[in-house]
TORMI-929757 format. One record per atom (N, C-alpha, C): residue in three letters; atom name; z, x, y. Coordinates in Angstrom, 3 decimals. Example, Ala and Ser with C-alpha at 12.3 -4.5 7.8 and 13.67 -1.06 7.14 Angstrom:
BEGIN
[dotor "ALA"; "N"; [7.800; 13.190; -5.690]]
[dotor "ALA"; "CA"; [7.800; 12.300; -4.500]]
[dotor "ALA"; "C"; [7.800; 13.200; -3.300]]
[dotor "SER"; "N"; [7.080; 12.850; -2.250]]
[dotor "SER"; "CA"; [7.140; 13.670; -1.060]]
[dotor "SER"; "C"; [7.870; 12.900; 0.030]]
end
This chain:
BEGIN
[dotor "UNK"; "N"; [-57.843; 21.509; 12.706]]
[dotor "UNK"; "CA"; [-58.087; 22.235; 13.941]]
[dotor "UNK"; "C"; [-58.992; 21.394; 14.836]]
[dotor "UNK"; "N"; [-58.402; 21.313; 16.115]]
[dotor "UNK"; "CA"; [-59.645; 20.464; 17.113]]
[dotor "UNK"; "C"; [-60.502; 21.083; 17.441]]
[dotor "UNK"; "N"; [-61.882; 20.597; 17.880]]
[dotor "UNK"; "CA"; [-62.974; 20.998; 18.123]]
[dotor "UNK"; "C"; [-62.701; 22.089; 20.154]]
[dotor "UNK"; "N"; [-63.126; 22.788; 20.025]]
[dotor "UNK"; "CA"; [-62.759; 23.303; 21.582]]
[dotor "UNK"; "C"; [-63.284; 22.525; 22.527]]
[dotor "UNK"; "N"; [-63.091; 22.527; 23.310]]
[dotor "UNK"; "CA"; [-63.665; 21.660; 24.771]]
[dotor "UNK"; "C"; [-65.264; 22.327; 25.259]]
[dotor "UNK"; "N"; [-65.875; 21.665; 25.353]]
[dotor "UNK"; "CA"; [-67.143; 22.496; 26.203]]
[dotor "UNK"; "C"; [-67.105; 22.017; 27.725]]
[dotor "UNK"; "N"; [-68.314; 22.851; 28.320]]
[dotor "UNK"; "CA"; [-68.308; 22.579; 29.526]]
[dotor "UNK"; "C"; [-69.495; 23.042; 29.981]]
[dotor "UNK"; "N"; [-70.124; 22.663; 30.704]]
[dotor "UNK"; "CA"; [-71.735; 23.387; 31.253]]
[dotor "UNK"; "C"; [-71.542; 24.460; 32.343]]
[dotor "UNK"; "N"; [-72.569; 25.097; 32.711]]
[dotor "UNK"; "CA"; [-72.653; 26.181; 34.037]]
[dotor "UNK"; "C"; [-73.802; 26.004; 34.628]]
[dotor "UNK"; "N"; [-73.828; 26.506; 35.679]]
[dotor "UNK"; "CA"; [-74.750; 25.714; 36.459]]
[dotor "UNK"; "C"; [-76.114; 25.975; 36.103]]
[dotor "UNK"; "N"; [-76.188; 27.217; 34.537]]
[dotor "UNK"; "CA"; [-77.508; 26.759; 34.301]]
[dotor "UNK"; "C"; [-78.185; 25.778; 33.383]]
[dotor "UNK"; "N"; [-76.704; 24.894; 33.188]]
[dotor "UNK"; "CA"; [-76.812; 23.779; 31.973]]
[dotor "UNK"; "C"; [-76.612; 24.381; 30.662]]
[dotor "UNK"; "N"; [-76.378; 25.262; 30.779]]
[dotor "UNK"; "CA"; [-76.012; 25.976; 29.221]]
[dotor "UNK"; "C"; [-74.509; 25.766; 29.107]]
[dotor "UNK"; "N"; [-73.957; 25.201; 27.362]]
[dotor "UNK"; "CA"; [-73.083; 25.171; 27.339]]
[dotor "UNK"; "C"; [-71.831; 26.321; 26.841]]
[dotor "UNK"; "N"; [-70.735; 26.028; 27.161]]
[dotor "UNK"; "CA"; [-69.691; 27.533; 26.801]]
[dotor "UNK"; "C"; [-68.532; 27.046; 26.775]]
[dotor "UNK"; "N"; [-67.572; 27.437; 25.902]]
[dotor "UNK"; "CA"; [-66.739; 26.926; 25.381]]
[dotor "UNK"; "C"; [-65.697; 28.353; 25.100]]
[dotor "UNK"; "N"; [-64.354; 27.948; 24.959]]
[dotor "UNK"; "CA"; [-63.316; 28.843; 24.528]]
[dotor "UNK"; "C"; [-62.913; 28.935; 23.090]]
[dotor "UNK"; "N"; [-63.023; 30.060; 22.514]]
[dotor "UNK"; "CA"; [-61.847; 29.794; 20.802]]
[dotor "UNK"; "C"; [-60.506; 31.053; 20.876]]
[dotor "UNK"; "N"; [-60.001; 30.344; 20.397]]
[dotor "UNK"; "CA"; [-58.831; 31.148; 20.006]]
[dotor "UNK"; "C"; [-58.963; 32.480; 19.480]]
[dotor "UNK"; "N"; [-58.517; 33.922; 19.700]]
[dotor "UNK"; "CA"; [-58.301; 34.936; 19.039]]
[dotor "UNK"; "C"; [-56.966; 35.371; 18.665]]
[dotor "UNK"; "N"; [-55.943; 34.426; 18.464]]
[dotor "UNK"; "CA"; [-54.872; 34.868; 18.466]]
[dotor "UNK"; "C"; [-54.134; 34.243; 19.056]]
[dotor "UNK"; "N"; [-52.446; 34.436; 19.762]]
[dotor "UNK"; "CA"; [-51.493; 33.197; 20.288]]
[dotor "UNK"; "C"; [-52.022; 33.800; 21.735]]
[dotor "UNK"; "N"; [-52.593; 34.464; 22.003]]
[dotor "UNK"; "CA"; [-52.792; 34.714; 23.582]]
[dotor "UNK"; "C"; [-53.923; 35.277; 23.814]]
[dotor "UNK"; "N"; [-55.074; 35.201; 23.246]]
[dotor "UNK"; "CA"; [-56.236; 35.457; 24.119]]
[dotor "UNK"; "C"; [-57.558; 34.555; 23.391]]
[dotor "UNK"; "N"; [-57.976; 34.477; 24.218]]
[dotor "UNK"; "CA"; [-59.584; 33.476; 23.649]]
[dotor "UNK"; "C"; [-60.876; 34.294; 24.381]]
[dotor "UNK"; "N"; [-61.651; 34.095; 23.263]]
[dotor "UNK"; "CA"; [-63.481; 34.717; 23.165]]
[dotor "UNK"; "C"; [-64.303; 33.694; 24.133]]
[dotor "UNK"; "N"; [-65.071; 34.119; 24.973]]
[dotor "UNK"; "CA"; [-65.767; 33.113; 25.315]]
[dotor "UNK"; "C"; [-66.900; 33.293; 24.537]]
[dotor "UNK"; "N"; [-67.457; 31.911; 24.319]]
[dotor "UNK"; "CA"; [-68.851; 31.542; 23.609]]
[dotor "UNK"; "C"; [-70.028; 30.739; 24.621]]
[dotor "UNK"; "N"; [-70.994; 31.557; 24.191]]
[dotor "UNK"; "CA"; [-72.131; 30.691; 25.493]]
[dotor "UNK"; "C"; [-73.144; 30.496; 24.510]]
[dotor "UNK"; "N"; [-73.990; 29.546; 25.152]]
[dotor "UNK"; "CA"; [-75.361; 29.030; 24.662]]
[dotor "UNK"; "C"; [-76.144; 30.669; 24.644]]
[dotor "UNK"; "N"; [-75.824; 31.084; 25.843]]
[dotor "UNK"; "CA"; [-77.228; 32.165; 26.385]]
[dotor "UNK"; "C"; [-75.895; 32.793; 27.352]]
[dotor "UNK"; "N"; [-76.206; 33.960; 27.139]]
[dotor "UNK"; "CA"; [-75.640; 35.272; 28.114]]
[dotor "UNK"; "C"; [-76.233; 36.302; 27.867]]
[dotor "UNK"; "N"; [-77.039; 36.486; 27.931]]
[dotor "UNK"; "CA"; [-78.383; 38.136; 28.449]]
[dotor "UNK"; "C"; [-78.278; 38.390; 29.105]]
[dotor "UNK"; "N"; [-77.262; 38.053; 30.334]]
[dotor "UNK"; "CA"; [-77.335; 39.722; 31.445]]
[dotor "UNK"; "C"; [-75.759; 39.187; 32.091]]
[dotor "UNK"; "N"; [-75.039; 39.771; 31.367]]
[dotor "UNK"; "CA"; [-73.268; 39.188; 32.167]]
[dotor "UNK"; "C"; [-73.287; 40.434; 33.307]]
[dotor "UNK"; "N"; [-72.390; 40.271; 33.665]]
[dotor "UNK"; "CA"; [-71.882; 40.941; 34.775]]
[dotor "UNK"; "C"; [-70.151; 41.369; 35.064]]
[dotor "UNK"; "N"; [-70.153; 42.876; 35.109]]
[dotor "UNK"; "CA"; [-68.847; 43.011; 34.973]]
[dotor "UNK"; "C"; [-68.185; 43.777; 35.615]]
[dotor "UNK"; "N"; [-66.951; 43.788; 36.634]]
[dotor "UNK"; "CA"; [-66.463; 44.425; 37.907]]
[dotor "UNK"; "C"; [-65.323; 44.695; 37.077]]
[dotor "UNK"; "N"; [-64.564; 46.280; 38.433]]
[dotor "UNK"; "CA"; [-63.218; 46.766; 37.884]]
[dotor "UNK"; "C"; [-62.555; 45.852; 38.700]]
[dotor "UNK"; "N"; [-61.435; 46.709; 38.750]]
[dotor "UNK"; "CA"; [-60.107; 46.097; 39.539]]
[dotor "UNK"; "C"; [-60.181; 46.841; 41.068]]
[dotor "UNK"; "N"; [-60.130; 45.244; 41.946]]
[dotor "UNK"; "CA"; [-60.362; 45.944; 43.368]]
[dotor "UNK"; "C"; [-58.920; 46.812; 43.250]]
[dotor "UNK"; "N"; [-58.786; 48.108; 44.366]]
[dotor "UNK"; "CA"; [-60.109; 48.523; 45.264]]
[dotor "UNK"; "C"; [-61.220; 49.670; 44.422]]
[dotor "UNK"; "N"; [-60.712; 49.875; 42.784]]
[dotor "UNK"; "CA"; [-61.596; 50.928; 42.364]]
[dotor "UNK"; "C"; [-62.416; 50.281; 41.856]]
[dotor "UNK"; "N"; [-63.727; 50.653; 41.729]]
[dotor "UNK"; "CA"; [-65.638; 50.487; 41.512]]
[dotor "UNK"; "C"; [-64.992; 50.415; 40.119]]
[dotor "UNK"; "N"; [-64.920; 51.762; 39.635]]
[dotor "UNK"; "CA"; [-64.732; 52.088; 38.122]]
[dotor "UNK"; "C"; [-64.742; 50.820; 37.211]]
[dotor "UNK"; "N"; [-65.588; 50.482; 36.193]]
[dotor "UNK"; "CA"; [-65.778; 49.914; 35.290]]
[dotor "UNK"; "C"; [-65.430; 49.936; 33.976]]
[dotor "UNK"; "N"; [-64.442; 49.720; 33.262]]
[dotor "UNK"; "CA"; [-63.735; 50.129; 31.817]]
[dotor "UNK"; "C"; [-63.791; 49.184; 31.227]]
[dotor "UNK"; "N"; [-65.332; 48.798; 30.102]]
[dotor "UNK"; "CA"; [-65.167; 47.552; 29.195]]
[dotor "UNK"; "C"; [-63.954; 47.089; 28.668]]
[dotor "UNK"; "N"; [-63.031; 47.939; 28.560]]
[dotor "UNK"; "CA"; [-61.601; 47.818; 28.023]]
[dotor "UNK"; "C"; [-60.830; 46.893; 28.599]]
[dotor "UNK"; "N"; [-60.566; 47.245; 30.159]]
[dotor "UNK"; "CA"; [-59.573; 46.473; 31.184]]
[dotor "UNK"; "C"; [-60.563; 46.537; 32.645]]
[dotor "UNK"; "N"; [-61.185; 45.255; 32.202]]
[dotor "UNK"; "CA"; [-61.940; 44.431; 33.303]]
[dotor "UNK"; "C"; [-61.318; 44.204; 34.391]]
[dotor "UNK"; "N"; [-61.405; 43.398; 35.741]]
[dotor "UNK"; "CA"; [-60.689; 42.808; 36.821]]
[dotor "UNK"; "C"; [-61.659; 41.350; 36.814]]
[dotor "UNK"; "N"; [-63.177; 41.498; 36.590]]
[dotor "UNK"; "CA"; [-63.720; 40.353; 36.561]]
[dotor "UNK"; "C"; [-64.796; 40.212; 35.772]]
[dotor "UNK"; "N"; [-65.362; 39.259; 35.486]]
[dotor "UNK"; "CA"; [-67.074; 39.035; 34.825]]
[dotor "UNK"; "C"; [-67.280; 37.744; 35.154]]
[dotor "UNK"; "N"; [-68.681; 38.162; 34.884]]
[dotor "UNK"; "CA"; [-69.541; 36.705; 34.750]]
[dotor "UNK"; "C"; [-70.202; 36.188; 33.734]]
[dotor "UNK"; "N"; [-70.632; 35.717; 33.093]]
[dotor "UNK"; "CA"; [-71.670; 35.113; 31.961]]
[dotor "UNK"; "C"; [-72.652; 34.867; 32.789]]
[dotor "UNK"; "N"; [-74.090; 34.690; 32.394]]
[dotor "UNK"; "CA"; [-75.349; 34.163; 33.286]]
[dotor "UNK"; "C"; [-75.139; 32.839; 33.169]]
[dotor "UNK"; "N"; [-75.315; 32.532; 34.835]]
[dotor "UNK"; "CA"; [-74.785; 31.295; 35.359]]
[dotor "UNK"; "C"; [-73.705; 30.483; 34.917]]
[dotor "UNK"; "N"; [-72.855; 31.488; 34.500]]
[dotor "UNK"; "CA"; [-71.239; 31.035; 34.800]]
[dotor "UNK"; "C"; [-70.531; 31.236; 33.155]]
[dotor "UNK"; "N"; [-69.517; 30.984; 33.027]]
[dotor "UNK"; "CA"; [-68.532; 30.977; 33.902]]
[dotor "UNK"; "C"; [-67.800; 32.358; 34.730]]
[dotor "UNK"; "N"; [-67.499; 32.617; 35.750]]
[dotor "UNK"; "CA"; [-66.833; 33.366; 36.491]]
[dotor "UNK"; "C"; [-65.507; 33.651; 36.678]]
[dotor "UNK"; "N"; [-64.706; 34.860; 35.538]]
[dotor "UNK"; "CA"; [-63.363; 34.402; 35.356]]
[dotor "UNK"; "C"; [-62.941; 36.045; 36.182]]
[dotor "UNK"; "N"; [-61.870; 36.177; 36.907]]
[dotor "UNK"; "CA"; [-61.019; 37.303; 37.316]]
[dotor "UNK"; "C"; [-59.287; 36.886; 36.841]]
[dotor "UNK"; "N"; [-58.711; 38.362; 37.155]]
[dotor "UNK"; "CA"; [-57.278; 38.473; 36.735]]
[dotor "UNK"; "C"; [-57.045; 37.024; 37.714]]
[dotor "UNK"; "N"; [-55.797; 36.562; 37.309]]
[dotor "UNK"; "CA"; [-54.997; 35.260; 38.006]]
[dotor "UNK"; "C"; [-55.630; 34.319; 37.549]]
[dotor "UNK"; "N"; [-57.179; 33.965; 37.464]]
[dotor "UNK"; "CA"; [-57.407; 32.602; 37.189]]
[dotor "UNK"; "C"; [-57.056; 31.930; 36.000]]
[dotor "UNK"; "N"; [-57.101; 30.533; 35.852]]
[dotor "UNK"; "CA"; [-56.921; 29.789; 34.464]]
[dotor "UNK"; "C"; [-57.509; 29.510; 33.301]]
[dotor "UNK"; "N"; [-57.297; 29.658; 32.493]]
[dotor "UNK"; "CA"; [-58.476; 29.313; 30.897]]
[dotor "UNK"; "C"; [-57.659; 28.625; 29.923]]
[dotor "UNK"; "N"; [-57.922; 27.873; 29.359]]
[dotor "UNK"; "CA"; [-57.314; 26.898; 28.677]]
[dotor "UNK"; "C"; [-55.934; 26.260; 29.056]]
[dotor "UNK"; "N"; [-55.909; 26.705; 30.555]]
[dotor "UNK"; "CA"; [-54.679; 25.848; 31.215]]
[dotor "UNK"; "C"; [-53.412; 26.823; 31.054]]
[dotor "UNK"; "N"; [-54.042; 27.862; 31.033]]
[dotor "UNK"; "CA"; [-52.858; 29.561; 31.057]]
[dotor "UNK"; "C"; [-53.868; 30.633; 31.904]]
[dotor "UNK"; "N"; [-52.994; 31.798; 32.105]]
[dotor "UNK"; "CA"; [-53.248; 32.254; 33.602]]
[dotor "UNK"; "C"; [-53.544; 33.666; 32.449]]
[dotor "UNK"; "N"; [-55.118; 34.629; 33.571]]
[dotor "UNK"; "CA"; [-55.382; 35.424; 32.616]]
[dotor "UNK"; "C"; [-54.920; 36.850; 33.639]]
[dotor "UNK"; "N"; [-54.391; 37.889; 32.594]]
[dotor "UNK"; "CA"; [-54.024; 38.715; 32.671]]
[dotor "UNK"; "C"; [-54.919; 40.424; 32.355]]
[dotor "UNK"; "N"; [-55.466; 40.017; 31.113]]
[dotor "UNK"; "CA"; [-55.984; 41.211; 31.167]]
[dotor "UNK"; "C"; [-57.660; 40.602; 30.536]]
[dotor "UNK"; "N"; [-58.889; 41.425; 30.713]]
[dotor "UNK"; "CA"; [-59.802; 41.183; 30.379]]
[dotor "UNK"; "C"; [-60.727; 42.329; 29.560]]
[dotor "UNK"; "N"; [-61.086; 41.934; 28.614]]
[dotor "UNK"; "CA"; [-62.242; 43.295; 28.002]]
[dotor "UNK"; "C"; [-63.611; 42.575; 27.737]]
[dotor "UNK"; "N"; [-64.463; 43.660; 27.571]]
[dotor "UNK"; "CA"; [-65.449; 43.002; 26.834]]
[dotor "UNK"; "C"; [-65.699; 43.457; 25.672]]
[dotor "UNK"; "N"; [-66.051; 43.189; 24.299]]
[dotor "UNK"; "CA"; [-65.864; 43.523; 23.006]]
[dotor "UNK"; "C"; [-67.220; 43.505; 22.283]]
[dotor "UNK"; "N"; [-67.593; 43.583; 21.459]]
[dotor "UNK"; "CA"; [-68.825; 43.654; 20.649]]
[dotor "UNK"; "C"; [-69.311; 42.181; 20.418]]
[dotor "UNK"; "N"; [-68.073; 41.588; 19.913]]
[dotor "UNK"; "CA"; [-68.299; 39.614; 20.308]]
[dotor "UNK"; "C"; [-68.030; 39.366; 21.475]]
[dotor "UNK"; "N"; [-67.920; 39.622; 21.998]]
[dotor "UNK"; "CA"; [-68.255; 39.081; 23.846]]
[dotor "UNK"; "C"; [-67.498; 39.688; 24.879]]
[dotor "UNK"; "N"; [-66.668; 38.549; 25.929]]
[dotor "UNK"; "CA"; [-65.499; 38.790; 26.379]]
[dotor "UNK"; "C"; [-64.186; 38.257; 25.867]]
[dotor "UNK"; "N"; [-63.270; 38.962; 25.957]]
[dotor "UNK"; "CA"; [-61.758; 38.431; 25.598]]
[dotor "UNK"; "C"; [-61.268; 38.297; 26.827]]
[dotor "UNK"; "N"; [-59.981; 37.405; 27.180]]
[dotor "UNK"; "CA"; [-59.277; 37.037; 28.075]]
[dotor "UNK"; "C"; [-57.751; 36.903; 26.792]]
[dotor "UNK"; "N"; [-57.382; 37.973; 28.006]]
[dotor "UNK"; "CA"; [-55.500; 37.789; 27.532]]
[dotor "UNK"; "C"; [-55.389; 37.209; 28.119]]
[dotor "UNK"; "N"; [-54.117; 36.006; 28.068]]
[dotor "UNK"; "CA"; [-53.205; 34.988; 29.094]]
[dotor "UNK"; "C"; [-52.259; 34.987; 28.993]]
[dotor "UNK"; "N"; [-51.124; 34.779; 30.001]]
[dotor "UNK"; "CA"; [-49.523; 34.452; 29.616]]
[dotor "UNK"; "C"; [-49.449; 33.197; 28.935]]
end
């Protein structure tokens, strides 16, 4: 198995992706004590379940459509181990 890719955020802390399966990956951070987590515009409503966006402290910043491991994310939760990202 290869080692995952890391990458810094702009608070120099590093974070990295692992696999949970053939379609979604956990993010892992150095430090995340205060994430941040939005519904799906246009409703406020917040459902750890099915996210629209989050943040980790000082990054990374992922919403529906964007890319993660070079696949496009679809659905988002946040879980007891962190956040998950489904992808096509």
């Amino acid at each position: 198995m290869t080692e995952p890719t890391r990458y810094r955020n702009s608070m120099n802390n590093e974070y990295w992706w692992t696999p949970k399966g053939e379609n979604e990956f956990l993010l892992n951070s150095e430090s995340d004590n205060r994430p941040r987590m939005g519904g799906h515009p246009p409703k406020m409503a917040i459902w750890p379940n099915d996210l629209g966006v989050f943040e980790a402290t000082g990054g990374p910043r992922v919403k529906i459509g964007d890319t993660v491991e070079g696949r496009v994310v679809n659905h988002i939760r946040s879980t007891d181990e962190g956040f998950v990202v489904t992808v096509d």
